[in-house]
C-alpha positions as CSV (number, residue, x, y, z in Angstrom):
1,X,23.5,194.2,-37.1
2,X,24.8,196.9,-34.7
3,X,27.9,197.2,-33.0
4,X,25.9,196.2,-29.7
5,X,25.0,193.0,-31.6
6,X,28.5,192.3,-33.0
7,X,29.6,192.4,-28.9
8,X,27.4,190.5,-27.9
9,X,28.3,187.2,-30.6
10,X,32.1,188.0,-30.2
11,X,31.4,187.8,-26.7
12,X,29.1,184.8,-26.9
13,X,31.4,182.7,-30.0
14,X,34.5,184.0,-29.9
15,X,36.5,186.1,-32.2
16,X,36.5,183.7,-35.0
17,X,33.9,185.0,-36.8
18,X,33.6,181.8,-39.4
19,X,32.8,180.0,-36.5
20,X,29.1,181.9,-35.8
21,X,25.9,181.0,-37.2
22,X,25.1,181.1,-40.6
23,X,22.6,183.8,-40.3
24,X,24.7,186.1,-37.8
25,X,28.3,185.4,-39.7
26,X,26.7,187.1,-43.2
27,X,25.6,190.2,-41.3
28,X,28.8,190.5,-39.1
29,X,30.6,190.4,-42.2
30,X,28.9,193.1,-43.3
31,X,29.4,195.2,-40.7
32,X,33.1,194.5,-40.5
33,X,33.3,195.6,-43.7
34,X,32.1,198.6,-43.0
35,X,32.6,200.2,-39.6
36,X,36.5,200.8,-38.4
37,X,35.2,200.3,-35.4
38,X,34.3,197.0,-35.1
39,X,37.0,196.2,-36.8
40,X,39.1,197.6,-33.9
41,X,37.4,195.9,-31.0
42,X,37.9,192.5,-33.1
43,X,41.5,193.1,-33.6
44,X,42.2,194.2,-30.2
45,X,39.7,190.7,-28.6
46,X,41.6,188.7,-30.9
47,X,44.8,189.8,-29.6
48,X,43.7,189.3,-26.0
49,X,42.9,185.6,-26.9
50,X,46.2,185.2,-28.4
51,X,48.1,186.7,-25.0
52,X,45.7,184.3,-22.5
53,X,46.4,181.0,-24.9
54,X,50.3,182.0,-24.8
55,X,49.9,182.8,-21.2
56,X,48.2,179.1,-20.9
57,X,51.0,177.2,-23.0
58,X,53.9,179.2,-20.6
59,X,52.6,177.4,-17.1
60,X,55.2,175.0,-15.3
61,X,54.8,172.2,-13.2
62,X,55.7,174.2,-10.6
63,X,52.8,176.6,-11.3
64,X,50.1,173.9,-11.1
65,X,51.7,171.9,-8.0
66,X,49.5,174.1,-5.3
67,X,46.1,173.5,-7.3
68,X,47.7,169.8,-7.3
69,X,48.5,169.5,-3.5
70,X,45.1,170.9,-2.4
71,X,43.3,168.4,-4.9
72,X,44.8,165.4,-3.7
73,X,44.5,166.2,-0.2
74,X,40.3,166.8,-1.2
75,X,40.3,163.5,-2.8
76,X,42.3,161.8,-0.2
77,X,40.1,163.1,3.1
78,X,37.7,161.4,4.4
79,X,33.6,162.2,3.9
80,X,31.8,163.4,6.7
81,X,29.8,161.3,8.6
82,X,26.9,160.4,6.3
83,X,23.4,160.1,8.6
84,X,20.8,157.2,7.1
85,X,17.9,157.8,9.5
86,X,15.0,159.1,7.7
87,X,14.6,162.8,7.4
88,X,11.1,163.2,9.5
89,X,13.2,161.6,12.4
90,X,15.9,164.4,12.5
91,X,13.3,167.2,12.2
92,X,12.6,167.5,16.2
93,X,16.8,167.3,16.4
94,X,16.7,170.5,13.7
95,X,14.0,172.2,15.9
96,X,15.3,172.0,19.1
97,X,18.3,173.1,17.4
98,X,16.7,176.4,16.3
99,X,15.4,176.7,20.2
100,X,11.8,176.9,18.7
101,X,9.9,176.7,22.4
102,X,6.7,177.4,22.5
103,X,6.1,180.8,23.9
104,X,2.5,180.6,24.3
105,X,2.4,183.3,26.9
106,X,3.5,186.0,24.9
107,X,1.8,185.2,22.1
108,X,-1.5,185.3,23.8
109,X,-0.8,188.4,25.1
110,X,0.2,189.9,21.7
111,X,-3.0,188.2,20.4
112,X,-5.3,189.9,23.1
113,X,-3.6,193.1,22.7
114,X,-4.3,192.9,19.0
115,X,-7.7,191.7,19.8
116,X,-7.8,194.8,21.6
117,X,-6.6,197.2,19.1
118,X,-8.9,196.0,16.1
119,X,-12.1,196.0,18.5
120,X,-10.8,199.8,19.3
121,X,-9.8,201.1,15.7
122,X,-12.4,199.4,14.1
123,X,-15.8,200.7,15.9
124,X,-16.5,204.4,16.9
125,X,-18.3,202.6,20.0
126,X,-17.0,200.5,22.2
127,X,-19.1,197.3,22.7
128,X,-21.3,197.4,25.9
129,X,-20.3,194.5,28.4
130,X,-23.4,193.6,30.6
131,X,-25.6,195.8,31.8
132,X,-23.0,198.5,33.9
133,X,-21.5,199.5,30.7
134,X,-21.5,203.0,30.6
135,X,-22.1,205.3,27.8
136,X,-18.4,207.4,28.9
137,X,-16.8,204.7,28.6
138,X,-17.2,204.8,24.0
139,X,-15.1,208.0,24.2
140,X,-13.1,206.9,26.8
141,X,-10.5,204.1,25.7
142,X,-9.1,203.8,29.2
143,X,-12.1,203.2,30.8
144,X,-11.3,199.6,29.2
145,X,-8.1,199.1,30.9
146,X,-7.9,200.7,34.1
147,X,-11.5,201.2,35.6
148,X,-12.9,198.1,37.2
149,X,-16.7,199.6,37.2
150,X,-18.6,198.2,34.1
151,X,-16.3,195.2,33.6
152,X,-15.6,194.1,36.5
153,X,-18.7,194.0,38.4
154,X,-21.1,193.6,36.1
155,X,-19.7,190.4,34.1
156,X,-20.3,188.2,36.8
């Protein structure tokens, strides 16, 4: 067992070392009897202990009457107002909550302009519409937007 060990079951099951698992107690032993060390940190956790159950035995009435006013006056409020309609039928409340409005405008935009952007990025020539395309118009992206020649006029 190493030290790291030894901290980690004192942490774990407390300083009193006959209280640990048979097959860790042997092997702490063992190390208590040979490292100073350890035997330091157990005397100085076992000491600790001793102050926080003295500290414990030392509390008034007078310490404990906050902690006692604040848990009567949980115990003695009322609950909220408990809802029994069926959780499906409060989902369009939750929603309109959330102002979840369609938008369907500016998601077809953002669609077309992806649309866009893929047909763009993804070909080194633009796609011929109808038969005014014309051949400027593959190193040209503008030509898409802003010139109503090959589009406009020779789609319909």
């Amino acid at each position: 067992m190493t030290r790291e060990d030894f901290e980690h079951f004192l942490i774990r099951f407390g300083t009193d070392v006959s209280l640990w698992p048979q097959d860790t107690r042997a092997a702490a032993e063992a190390l208590l009897a040979a490292d100073a060390s350890v035997r330091a940190l157990l005397a100085e956790e076992t000491a600790l202990e001793r102050r926080l159950w003295d500290a414990a035995r030392l509390t008034t009435a007078a310490d404990t009457r906050p902690a006692q006013r604040v848990t009567r006056a949980l115990a003695n409020a009322p609950l909220p107002r408990q809802s029994r309609r069926h959780p499906v039928l409060w989902l369009p409340d939750w929603l309109i909550a959330l102002d979840l409005r369609p938008a369907w405008p500016s998601i077809a935009a953002l669609a077309g302009m992806a649309l866009l952007g893929f047909m763009v990025g993804s070909s080194d020539t633009l796609v011929g519409i109808g038969a005014g395309a014309r051949a400027g118009s593959a190193t040209d992206v503008s030509a898409v937007v802003f010139e109503p020649g090959p589009i406009g006029e020779g789609v319909l």
